[in-house]
N, C-alpha and C positions, 0 to 999 in steps of 0.2 A: 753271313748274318744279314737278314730281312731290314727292309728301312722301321720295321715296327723295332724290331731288337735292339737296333742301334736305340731310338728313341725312349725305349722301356728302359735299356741299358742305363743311359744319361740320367733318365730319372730315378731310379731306384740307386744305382751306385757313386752317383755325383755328388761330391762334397756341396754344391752350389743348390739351393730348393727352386725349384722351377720358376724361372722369372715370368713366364707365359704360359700358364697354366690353359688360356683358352686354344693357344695352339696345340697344345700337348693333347687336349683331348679332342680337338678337331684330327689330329694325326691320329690319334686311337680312333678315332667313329669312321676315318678313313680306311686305314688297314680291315678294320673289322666287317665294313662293307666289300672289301676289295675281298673278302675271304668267304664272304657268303655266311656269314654269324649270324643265328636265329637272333632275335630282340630278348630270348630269354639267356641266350648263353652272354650278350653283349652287357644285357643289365647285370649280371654275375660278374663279369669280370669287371666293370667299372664298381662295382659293389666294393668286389675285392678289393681292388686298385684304390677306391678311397682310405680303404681299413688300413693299408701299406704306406698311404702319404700321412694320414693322420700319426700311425706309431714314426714315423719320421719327424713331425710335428709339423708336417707344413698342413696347418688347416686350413688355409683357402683353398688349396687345389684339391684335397681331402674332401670337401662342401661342392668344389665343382663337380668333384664324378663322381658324390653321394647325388646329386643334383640330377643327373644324365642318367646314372643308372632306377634311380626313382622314376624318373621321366617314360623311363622306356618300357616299365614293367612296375607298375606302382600293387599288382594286385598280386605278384608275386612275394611269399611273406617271407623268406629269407632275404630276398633281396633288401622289403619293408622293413623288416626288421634292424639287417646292419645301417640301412639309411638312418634310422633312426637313432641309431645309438653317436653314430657316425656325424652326423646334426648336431647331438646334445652334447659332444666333446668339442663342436667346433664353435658351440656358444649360439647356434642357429635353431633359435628355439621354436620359432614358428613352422619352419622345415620340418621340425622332430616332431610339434604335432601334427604335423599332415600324415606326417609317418605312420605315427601312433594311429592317429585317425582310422586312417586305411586299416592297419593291424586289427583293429577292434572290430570293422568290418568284418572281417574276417573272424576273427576271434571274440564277441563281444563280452562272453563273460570270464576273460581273462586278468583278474584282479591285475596281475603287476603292469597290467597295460596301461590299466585307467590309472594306478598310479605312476606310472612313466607318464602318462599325457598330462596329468596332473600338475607334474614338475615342471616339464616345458612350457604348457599355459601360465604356471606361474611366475616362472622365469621372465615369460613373456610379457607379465603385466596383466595378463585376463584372470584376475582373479577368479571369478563369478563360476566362470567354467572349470580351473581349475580345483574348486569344492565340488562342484557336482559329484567330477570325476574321482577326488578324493572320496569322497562319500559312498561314491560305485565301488570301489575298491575295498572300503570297510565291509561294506554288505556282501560284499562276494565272499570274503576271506574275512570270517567271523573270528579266527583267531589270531589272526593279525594283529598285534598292539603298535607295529611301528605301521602301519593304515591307518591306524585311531589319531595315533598322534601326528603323522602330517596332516591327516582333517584338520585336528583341534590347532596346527598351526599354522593354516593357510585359513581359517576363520579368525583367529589371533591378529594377523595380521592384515586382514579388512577390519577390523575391530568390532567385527564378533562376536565378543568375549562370550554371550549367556550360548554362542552355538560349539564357539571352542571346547568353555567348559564339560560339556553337553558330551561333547564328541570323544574329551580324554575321558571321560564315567563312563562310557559306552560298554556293554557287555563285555567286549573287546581287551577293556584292561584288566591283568591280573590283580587279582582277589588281594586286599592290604595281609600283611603277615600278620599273626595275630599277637598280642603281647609277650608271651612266653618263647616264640619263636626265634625272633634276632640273637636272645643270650645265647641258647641250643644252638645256633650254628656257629656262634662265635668259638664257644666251648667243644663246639666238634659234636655234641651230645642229639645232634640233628639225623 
C-alpha cells in the first residue's frame, strides 16, 4: 500500500474526521505531483474528494479541496460545477458564487445557474446582485413560476414590495383557476 493509500485510507475509513485537513491535502498535491497528474485529472480528484468529505459531513475539509480543486481548473465546468454545489452545502456562499460565476461564463444563458448564484449572493448578503440574477433566470426560463417566485422574494426581502409583487404577476405564474373549477376537482368532475 502507497503512503497516498495509507493516507486516503485514514480518511475515508476513519471513525475520527481529519483533524488536519491542510496536511491531508498537502499529502494529496504531494502524491499527485510525485505521479505526474495532469491539473485537470488532480482538480477531478480533489473535486471528487471534496463531494466524499462532504457526504461524511466534514465540511471543512470538504471546502478545502472544493478550494484546491477550483484553484487548479476553475474553467473546467464539472469540476465548477461540483465546487459549486460543494460550497453551497458547506455554507461557503461566496465560494459557490465564484463557482457559479465561472459556470455562467461558460454557460451564460443557463437559467438554473443564475438561480444557483442567485441563492449564494443572497445567502451571502448581496442582495442587489442576487435579483439581477434572479431576474436573469425568470427571463430565461419563462415558465418557471418557482424563478418568479424566488425573484418576488429576494425583492420581498430588500423591501421591494411594488418589484416583488410585480415579479410574483409576471407572465410566469399560472393563470387563477376559474370559479367553477376548484368544486370539479374536488368532485372528481375535472
Amino acid at each position: 500500500m502507497s503512503d497516498f493509500d495509507e493516507i486516503f485510507e485514514d480518511a475515508m475509513g476513519g471513525s475520527q474526521p481529519l483533524g488536519a485537513a491542510a496536511e491531508f491535502i498537502d499529502a494529496c498535491r504531494l502524491y499527485l505531483t510525485r505521479s505526474k497528474f495532469a491539473e485537470d485529472q488532480s482538480s477531478i480528484f480533489f473535486s471528487r474528494l471534496s463531494e466524499v468529505l462532504l457526504h461524511r459531513g466534514w465540511r471543512e475539509n470538504a471546502a478545502a479541496c472544493a478550494r484546491v480543486a477550483f484553484e487548479l481548473r476553475p474553467e473546467q465546468e464539472d469540476v465548477a460545477n461540483l465546487c459549486a454545489w460543494v460550497f453551497s452545502n458547506c455554507q461557503r456562499y461566496e465560494d459557490a458564487a465564484a463557482a457559479y460565476e465561472r459556470l455562467l461564463q461558460i454557460r451564460p444563458r443557463w437559467a438554473e445557474g443564475h438561480r444557483h448564484i442567485s441563492g449564494s449572493l443572497a445567502a451571502a448578503g448581496r442582495l442587489d446582485r442576487a435579483m439581477l440574477h434572479a431576474g436573469t433566470a425568470s427571463d430565461l426560463d419563462t415558465h418557471s413560476f418557482e424563478f418568479a417566485l424566488h425573484a418576488a422574494a429576494l425583492c420581498e426581502a430588500a423591501g421591494r414590495y411594488q418589484d416583488a409583487t410585480r415579479a410574483a404577476a409576471s407572465p410566469h405564474a399560472p393563470a387563477p383557476l376559474a370559479a367553477d373549477v376548484g368544486p370539479q376537482i374536488c368532485s372528481g368532475r375535472a
